[in-house]
C-alpha positions as semicolon CSV with decimal commas, in nm:
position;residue;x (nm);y (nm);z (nm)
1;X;-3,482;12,615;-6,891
2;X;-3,555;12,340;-7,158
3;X;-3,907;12,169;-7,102
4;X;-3,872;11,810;-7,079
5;X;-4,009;11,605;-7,366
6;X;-4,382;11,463;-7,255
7;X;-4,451;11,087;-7,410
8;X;-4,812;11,130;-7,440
9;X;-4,877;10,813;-7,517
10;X;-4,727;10,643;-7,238
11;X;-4,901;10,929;-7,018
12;X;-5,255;10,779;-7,179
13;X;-5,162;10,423;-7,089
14;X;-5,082;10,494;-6,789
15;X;-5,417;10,674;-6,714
16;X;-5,610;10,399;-6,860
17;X;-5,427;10,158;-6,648
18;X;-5,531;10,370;-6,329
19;X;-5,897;10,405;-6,439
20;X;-5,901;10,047;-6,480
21;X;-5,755;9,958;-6,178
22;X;-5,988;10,213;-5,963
23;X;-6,263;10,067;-6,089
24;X;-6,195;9,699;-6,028
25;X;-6,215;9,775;-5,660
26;X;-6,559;9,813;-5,671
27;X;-6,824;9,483;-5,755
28;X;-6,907;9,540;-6,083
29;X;-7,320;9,416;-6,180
30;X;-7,167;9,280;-6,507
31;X;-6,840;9,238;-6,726
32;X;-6,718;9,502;-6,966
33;X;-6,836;9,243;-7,261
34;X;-7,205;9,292;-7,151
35;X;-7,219;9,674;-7,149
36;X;-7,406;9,800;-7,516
37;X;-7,350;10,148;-7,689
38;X;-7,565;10,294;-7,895
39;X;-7,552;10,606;-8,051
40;X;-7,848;10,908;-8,081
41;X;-7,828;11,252;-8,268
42;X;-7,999;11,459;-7,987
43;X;-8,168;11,742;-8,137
44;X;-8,154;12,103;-7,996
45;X;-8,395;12,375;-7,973
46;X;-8,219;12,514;-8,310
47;X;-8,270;12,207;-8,489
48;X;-7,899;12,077;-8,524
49;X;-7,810;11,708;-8,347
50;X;-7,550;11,650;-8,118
51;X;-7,373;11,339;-8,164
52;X;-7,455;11,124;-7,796
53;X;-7,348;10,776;-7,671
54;X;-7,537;10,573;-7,430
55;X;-7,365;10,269;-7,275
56;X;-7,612;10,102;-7,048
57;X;-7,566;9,708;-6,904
58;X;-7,798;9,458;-7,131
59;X;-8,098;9,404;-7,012
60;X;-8,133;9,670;-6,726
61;X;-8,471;9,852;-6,747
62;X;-8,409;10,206;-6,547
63;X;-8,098;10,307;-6,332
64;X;-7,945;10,658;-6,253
65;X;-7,720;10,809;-6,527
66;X;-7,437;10,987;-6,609
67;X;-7,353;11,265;-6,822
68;X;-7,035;11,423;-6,949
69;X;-7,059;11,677;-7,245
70;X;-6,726;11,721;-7,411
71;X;-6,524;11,866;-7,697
72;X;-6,237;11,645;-7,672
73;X;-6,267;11,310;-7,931
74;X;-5,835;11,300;-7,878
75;X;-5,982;11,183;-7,525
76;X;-6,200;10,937;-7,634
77;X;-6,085;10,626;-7,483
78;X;-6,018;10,709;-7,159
79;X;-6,381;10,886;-7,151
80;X;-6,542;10,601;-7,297
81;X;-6,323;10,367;-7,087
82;X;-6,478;10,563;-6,780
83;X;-6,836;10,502;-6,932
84;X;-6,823;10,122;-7,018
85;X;-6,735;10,079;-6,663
86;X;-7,009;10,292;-6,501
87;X;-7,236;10,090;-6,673
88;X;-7,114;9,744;-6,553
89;X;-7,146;9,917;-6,217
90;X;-7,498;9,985;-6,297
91;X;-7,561;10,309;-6,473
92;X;-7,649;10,459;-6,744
93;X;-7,365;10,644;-6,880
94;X;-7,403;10,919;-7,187
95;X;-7,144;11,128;-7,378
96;X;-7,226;11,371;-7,636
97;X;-6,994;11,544;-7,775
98;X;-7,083;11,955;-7,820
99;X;-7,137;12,098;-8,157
100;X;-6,907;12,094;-8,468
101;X;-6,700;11,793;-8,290
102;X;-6,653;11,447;-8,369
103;X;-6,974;11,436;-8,525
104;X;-7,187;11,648;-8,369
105;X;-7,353;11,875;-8,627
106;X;-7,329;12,280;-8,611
107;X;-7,000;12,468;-8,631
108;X;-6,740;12,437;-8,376
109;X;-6,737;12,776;-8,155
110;X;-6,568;12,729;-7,820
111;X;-6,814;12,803;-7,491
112;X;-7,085;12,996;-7,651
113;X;-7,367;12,733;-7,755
114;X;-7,230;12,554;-7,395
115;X;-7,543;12,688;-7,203
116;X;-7,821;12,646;-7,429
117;X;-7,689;12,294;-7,562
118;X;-7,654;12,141;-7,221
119;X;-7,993;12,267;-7,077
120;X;-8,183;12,127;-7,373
121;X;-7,954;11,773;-7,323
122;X;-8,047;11,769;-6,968
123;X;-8,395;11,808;-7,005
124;X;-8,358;11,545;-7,300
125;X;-8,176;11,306;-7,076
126;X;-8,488;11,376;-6,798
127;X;-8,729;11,261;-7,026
128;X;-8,644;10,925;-7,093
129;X;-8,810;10,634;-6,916
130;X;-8,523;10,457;-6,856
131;X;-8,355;10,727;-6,653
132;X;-8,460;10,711;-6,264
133;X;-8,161;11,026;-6,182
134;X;-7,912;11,212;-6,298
135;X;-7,551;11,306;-6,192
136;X;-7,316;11,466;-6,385
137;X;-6,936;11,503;-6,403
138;X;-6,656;11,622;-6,568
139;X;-6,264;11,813;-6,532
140;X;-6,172;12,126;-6,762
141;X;-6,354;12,193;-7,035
142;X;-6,603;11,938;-6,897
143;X;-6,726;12,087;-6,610
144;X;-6,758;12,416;-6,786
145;X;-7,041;12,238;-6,972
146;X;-7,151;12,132;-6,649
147;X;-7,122;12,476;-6,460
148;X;-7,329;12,650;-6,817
149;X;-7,623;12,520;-6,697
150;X;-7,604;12,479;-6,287
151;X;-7,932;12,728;-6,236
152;X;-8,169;12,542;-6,476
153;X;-8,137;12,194;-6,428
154;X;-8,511;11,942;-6,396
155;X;-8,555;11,762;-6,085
156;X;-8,419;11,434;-6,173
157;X;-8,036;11,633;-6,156
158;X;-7,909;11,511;-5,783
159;X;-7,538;11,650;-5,816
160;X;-7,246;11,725;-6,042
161;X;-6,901;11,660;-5,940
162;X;-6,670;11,913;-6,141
163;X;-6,283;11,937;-6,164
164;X;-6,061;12,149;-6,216
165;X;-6,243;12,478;-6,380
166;X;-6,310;12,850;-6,291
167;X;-6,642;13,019;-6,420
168;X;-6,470;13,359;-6,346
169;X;-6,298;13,362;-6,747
170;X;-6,150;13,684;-6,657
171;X;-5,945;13,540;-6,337
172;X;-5,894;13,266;-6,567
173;X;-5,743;13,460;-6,892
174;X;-5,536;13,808;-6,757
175;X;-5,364;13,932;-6,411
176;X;-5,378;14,283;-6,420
177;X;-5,368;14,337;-6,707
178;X;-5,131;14,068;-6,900
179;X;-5,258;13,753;-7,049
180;X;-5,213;13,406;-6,932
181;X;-5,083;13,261;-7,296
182;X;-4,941;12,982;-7,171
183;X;-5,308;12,808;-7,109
184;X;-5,534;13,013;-7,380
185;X;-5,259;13,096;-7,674
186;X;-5,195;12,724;-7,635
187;X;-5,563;12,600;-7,642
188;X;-5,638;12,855;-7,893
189;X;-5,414;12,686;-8,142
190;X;-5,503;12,311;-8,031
191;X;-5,925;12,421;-8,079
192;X;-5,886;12,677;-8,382
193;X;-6,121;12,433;-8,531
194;X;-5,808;12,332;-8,814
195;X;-5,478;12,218;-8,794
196;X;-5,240;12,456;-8,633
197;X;-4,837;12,404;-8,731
198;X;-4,732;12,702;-8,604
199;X;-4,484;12,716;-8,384
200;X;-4,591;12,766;-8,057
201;X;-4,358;13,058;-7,897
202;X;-4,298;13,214;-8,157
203;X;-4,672;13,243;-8,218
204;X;-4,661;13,366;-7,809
205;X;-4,432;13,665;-7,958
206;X;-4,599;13,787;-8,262
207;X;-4,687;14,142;-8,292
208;X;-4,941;14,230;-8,279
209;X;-5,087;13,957;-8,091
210;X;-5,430;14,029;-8,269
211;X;-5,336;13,905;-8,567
212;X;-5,134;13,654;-8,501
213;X;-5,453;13,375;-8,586
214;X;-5,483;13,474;-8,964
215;X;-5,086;13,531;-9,018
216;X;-4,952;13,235;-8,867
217;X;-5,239;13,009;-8,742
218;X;-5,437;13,046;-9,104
219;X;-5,770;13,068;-8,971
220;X;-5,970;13,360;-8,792
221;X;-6,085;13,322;-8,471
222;X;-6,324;13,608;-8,360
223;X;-6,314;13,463;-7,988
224;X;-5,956;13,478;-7,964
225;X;-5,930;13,830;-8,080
226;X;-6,184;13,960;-7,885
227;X;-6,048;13,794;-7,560
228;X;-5,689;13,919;-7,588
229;X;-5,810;14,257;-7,646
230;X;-6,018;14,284;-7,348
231;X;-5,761;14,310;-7,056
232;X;-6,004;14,537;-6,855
233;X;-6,212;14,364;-6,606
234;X;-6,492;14,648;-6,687
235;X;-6,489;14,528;-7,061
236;X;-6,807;14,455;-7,212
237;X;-6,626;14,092;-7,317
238;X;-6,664;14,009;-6,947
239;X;-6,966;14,164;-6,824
240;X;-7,189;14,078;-7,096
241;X;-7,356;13,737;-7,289
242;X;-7,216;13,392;-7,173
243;X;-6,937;13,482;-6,945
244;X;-7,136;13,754;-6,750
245;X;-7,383;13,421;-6,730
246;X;-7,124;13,198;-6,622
247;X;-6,938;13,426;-6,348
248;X;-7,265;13,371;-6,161
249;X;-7,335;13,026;-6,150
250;X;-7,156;12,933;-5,831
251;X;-7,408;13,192;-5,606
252;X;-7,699;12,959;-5,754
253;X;-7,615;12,626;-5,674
254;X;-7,907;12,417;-5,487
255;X;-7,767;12,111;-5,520
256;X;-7,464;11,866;-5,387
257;X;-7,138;11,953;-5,601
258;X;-6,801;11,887;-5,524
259;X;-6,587;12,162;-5,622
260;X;-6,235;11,993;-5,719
261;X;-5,907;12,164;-5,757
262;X;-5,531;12,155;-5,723
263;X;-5,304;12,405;-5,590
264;X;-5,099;12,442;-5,980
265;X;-5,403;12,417;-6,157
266;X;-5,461;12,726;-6,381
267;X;-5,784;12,778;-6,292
268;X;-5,738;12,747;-5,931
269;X;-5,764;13,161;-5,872
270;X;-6,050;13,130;-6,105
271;X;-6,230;12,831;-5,903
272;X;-6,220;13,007;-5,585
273;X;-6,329;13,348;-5,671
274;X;-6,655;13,180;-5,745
275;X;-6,658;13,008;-5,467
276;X;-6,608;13,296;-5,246
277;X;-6,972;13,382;-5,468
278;X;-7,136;13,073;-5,335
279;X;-7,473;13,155;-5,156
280;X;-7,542;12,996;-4,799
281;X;-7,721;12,703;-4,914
282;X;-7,530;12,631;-5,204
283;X;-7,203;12,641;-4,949
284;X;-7,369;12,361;-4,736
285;X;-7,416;12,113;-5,001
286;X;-7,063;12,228;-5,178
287;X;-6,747;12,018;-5,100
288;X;-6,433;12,212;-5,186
289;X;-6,167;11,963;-5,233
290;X;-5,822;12,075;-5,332
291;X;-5,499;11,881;-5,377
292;X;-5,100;11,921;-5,462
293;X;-5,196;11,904;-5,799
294;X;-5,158;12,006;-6,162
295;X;-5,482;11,990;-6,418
296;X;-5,449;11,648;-6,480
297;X;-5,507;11,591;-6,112
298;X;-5,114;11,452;-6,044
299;X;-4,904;11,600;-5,749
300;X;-4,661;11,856;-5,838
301;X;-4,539;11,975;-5,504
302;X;-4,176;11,835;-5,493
303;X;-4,072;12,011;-5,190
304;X;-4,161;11,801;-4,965
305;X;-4,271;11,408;-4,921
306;X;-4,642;11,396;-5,098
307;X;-4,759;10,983;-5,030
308;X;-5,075;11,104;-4,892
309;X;-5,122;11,396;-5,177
310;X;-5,216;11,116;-5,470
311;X;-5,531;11,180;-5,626
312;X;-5,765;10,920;-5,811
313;X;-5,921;10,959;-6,113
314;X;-6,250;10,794;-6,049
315;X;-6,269;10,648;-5,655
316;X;-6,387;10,988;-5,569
317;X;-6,648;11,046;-5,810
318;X;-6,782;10,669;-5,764
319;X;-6,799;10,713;-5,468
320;X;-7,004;11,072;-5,459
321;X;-7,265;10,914;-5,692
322;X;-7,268;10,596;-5,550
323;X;-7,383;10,771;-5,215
324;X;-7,606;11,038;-5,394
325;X;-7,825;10,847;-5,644
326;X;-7,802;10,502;-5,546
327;X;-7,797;10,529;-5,154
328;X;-8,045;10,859;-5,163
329;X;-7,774;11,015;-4,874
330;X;-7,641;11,350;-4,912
331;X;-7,238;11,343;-4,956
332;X;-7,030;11,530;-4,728
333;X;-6,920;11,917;-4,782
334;X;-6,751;12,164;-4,651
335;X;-6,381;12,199;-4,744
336;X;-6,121;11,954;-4,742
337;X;-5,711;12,052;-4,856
338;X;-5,377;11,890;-4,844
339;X;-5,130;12,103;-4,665
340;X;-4,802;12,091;-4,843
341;X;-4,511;12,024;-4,626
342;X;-4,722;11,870;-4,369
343;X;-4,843;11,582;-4,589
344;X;-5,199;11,550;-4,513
345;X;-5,555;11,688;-4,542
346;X;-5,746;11,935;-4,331
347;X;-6,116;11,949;-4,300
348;X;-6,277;12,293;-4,235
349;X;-6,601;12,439;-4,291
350;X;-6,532;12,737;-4,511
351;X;-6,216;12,873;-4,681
352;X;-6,008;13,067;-4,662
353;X;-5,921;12,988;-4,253
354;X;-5,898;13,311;-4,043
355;X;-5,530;13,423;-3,992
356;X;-5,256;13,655;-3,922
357;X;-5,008;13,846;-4,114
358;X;-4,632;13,756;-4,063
359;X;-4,444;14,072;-4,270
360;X;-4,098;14,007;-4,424
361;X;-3,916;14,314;-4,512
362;X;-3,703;14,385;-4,817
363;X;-3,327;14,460;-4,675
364;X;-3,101;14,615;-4,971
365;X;-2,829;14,625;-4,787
366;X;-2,758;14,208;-4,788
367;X;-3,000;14,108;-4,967
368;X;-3,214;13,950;-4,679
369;X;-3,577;13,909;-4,557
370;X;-3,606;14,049;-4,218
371;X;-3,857;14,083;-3,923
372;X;-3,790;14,469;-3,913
373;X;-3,797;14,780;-4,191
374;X;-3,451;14,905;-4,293
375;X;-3,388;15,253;-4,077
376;X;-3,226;15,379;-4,404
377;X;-3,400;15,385;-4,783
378;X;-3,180;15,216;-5,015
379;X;-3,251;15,104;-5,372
380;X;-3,186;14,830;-5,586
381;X;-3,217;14,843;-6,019
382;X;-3,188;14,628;-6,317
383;X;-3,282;14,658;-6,672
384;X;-3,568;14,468;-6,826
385;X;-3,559;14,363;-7,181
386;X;-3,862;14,198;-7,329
387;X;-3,701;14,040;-7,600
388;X;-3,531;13,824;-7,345
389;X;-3,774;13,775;-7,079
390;X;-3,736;13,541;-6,779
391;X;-3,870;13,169;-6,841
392;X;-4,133;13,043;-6,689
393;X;-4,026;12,755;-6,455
394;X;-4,211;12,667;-6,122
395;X;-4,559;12,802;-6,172
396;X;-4,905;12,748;-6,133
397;X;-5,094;12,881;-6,463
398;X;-4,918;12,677;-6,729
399;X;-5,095;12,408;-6,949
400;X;-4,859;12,373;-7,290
401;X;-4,568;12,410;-7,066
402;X;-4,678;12,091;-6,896
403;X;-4,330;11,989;-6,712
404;X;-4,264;12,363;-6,594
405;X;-4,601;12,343;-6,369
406;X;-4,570;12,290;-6,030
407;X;-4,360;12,353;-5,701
408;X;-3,999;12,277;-5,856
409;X;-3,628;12,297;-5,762
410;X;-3,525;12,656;-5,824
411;X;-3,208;12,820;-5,983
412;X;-2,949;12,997;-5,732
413;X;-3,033;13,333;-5,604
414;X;-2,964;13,570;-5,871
415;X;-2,929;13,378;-6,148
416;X;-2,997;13,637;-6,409
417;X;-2,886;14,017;-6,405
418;X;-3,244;14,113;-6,433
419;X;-3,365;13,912;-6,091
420;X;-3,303;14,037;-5,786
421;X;-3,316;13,763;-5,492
422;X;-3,389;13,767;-5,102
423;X;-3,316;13,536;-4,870
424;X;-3,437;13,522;-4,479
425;X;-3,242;13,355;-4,190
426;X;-3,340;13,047;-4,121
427;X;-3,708;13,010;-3,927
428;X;-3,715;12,894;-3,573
429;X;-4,050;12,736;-3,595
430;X;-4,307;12,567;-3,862
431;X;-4,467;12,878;-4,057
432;X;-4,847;12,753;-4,185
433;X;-4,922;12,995;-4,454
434;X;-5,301;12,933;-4,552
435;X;-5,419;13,234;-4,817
436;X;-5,300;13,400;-5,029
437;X;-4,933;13,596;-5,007
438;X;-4,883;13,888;-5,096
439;X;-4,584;14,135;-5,142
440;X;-4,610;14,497;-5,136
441;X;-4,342;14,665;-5,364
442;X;-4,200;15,035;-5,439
443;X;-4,096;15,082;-5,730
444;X;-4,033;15,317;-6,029
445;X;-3,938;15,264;-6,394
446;X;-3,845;15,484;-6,675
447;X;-4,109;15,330;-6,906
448;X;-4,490;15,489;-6,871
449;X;-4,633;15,120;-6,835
450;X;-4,397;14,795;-6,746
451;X;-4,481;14,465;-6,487
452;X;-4,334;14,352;-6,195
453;X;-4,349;13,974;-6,116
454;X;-4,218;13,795;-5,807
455;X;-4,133;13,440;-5,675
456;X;-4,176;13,314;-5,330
457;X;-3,943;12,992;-5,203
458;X;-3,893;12,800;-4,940
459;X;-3,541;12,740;-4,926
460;X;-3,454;12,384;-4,735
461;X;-3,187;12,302;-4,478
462;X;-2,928;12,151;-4,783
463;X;-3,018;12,453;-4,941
464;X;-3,248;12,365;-5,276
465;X;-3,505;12,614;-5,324
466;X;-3,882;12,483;-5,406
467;X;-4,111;12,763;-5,541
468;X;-4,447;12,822;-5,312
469;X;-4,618;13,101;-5,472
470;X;-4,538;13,343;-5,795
471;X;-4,754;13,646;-5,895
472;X;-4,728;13,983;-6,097
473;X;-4,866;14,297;-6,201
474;X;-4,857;14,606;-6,379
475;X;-4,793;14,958;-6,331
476;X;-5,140;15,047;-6,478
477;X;-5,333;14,782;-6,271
478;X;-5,134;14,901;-5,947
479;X;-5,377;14,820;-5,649
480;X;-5,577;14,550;-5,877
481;X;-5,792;14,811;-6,053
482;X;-6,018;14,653;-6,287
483;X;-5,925;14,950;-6,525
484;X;-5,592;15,076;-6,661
485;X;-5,442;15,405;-6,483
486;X;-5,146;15,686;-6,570
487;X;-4,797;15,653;-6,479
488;X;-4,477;15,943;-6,498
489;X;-4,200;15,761;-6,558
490;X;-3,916;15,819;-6,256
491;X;-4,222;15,814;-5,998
492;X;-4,220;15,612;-5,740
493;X;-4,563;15,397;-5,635
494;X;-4,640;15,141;-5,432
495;X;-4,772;14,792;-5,610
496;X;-4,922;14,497;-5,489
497;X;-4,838;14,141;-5,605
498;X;-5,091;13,913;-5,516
499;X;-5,081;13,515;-5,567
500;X;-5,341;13,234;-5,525
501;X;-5,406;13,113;-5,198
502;X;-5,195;12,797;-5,072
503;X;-5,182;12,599;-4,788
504;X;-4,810;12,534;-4,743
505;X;-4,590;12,498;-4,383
506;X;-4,270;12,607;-4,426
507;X;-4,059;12,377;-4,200
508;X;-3,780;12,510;-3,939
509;X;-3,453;12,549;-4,041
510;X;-3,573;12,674;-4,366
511;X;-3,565;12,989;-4,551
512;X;-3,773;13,211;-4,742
513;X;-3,662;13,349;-5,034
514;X;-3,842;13,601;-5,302
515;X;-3,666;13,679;-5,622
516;X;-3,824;14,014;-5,783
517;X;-3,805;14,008;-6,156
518;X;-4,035;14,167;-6,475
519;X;-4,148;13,918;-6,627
520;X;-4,297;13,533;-6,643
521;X;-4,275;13,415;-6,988
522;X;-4,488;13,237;-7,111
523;X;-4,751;13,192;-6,774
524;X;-4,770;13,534;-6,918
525;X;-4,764;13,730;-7,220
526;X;-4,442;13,966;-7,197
527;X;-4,530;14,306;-7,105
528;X;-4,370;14,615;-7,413
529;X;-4,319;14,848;-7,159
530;X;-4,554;15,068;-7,334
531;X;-4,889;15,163;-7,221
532;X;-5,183;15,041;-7,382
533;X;-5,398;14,689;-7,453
534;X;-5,101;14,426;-7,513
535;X;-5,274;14,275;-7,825
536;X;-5,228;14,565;-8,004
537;X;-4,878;14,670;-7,991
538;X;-4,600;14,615;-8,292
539;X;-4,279;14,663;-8,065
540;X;-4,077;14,671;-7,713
541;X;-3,800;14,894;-7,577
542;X;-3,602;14,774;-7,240
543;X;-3,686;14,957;-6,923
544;X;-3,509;15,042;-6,592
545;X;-3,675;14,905;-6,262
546;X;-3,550;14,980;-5,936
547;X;-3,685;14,849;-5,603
548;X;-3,713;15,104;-5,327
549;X;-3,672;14,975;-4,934
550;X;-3,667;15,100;-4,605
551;X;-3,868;15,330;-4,314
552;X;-4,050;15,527;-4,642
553;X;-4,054;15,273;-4,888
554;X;-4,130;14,913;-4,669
555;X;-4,153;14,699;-4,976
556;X;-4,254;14,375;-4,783
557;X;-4,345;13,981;-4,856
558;X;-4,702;13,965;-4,672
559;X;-4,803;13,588;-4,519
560;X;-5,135;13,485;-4,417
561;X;-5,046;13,269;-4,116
562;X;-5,267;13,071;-3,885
């Protein structure tokens, strides 16, 4: 489908017009005219500066501050925007900007200098004698710098409220084995550190992948390369230096965070694998918060009325801080989501909720979802071409492709040759899913190494379909293994698709539909069906899939139901 054209600039005046407006509900201590900036080069323990701003209300002598550390000067006004007016609300509020950008000396070298920079910025930031406490905050790439250096902060830290970010990077960059382009291809080219003109799918397609930075980007990136060859969850990539560091940063928090995220954010699956990491204490001063939203924290479930699914840019935050270093109380935790179709929150104490299974079986014969396995195997095939894969529309890992993110209206049931569609009777009561959905599959293929994605729906009463949950895997990572196995062509295997967990009630009347396909492009890079690391391979060949039902082969859709 053809992505809709995104006016970024009214998108930024729009935001800047909501930050604005959040803030005036609050008494402000002084106007936006009496808030100063001043700018230091902070040094680190290596010797180079970091470019830092301070806005602080005229005249005030000590007051809790702020800090954001970011990478981002395209995002400068609404960050600064945000600072002025946490000043005339009485803070201090300081941005520096991370090495080798916007003035900050050092070369530019995504993540790696993340740890190290912030820890020696805190501790900066604790020594001044106008600082009574610090908070800090930040979304993306923002809390990242935030989450680098959770485990070694100086007293004076209280809490950090962080958005939208994962610290697993593996969860975060493949799924079993194939890559999530659509977020890191994308940010690769828009951080290279240079211009990048290339175009963008066509820089998705290149073969090999590996190269595709000095051929068509111009400039080498050593971090790209190294990621996109490292599908393995046992690679040293991932179990070694900063992201070994970072994986374990949610098991040693000790103080109040809130732990934002939105159900088609891209590092949702990312977020909550760490959480599931988070210690006992660390769990009683966390609040999980997670809405119907995309990254930039704006609803995206269209299924269903949303009016209590908004999200704020700044109430939330003020509001945590406010509490934290200017009241002394501790904020609340636990874990707080909006359930989609129900329009409203639920407060729990952990997640995920304990549950049932409701199974939906795969039914050949008319193409159904039904309560009970097929008495009779039957089989189902289509050929899979990678050259023309299936485009990503209604998903929840895409950043570039901004307007296909999200719960959206579907296509009719089979609406290409190489999708195969299922569709259950209508459901005689609400269905709360809560979890994550999974759908077992047998399968064989005539390639030694080929994916297998999948789509869940709920289909409404006038019959549009809304997408709940999408996932997919490979033949080599069958069964999640963190490392790539064998396959004999013709054989048939059981695989599991999982997704990221949801909370979703599927109304009565409606209908569940899963369409079975190969491919996700680009949410994911398009598998060759050849074995081996993606990056590496020069060409493709189509494959045949067929999908196996019935008493010996229940290929099923799997809910977690409360």
């Amino acid at each position: 489908m053809a992505e809709a054209k995104v006016d970024m600039a009214e998108i930024q005046k729009k935001m800047l017009a909501e930050i604005q407006q959040e803030f005036d509900q609050f008494p402000a201590r002084c106007g936006l005219e009496d808030v100063e900036e001043t700018v230091e080069m902070v040094p680190m323990s290596d010797g180079v500066k970091l470019k830092t701003y301070i806005f602080r209300q005229k005249g005030i002598a000590c007051a809790p501050a702020l800090l954001v550390r970011t990478c981002y000067p395209g995002n400068q006004a609404g960050d600064f925007l945000k600072a002025r007016n946490f000043a005339a609300h009485g803070f201090f509020s300081v941005i520096q900007y991370c090495r080798g950008t916007e003035g900050s000396e050092g070369e530019w070298e995504p993540n790696f200098h993340e740890r190290s920079d912030g820890t020696d910025t805190i501790n900066w930031l604790a020594d001044q004698p106008w600082v009574e406490s610090i908070g800090y905050y930040g979304a993306s790439y923002l809390a990242l710098t935030g989450w680098a250096m959770i485990d070694s902060l100086p007293d004076k830290v209280k809490g950090m409220y962080l958005s939208v970010y994962g610290t697993n990077r593996y969860v975060s960059a493949f799924n079993d084995g194939l890559f999530r382009q659509d977020v890191l291809t994308s940010w690769a080219m828009d951080n290279a550190g240079v211009p990048v003109t290339a175009d963008y799918i066509q820089s998705c397609c290149y073969k090999p992948q590996v190269r595709v930075d000095e051929d068509l980007w111009g400039v080498k990136l050593p971090w790209y390369e190294q990621m996109i060859c490292s599908p393995d969850g046992t690679d040293d990539y991932w179990n070694t230096g900063f992201w070994s560091v970072l994986r374990e940063m949610p098991s040693r928090v000790k103080i109040p965070i809130v732990f934002e995220e939105g159900w088609y954010d891209h590092h949702l699956g990312s977020a909550l694998s760490g959480y599931r990491t988070m210690s006992g204490e660390g769990l009683e001063k966390c609040l999980l918060r997670i809405g119907p939203w995309n990254h930039g924290k704006y609803s995206v479930a269209n299924a269903h009325a949303c009016k209590n699914g908004g999200s704020n840019q700044i109430t939330d935050i003020y509001n945590f801080f406010n509490t934290l270093l200017k009241e002394g109380k501790e904020p609340e935790s636990g874990v707080s989501l909006y359930v989609i179709g129900e329009d409203r929150w639920i407060n729990e104490k952990q997640w995920p909720k304990v549950r049932d299974t409701k199974h939906l079986y795969l039914n050949m014969a008319d193409k159904s979802l039904c309560r009970d396995k097929q008495a009779k195997d039957s089989q189902r095939s289509f050929v899979y071409d990678p050259e023309n894969p299936v485009p990503s529309y209604g998903t929840e890992s895409c950043l570039k492709s901004w307007t296909a993110n999200g719960s959206l209206k579907q296509p009719e049931p089979d609406y290409r040759e190489d999708v195969i569609s299922f569709v259950s009777q209508p459901v005689t009561e609400d269905i709360a899913i809560m979890g994550k959905i999974n759908v077992d599959l047998y399968v064989s293929s005539d390639a030694q190494d080929t994916a297998f994605s999948v789509k869940i729906m709920e289909v409404l009463e006038n019959g549009e379909a809304y997408n709940i949950r999408s996932g997919i895997t490979t033949l080599a990572y069958r069964g999640h293994s963190s490392e790539r196995q064998t396959y004999t062509p013709g054989e048939i295997v059981k695989v599991n698709v999982d997704t990221w967990d949801i909370a979703w009630t599927i109304k009565k009347g409606s209908r569940i539909r899963v369409d079975i396909s190969s491919s996700d492009f680009p949410q994911y890079s398009v598998h060759t069906n050849y074995p081996g690391v993606w990056a590496l391979q020069e060409k493709t060949k189509k494959a045949v899939q067929t999908i196996y039902s019935g008493k010996e082969y229940p290929s099923a859709v799997n809910l977690p139901v409360v």
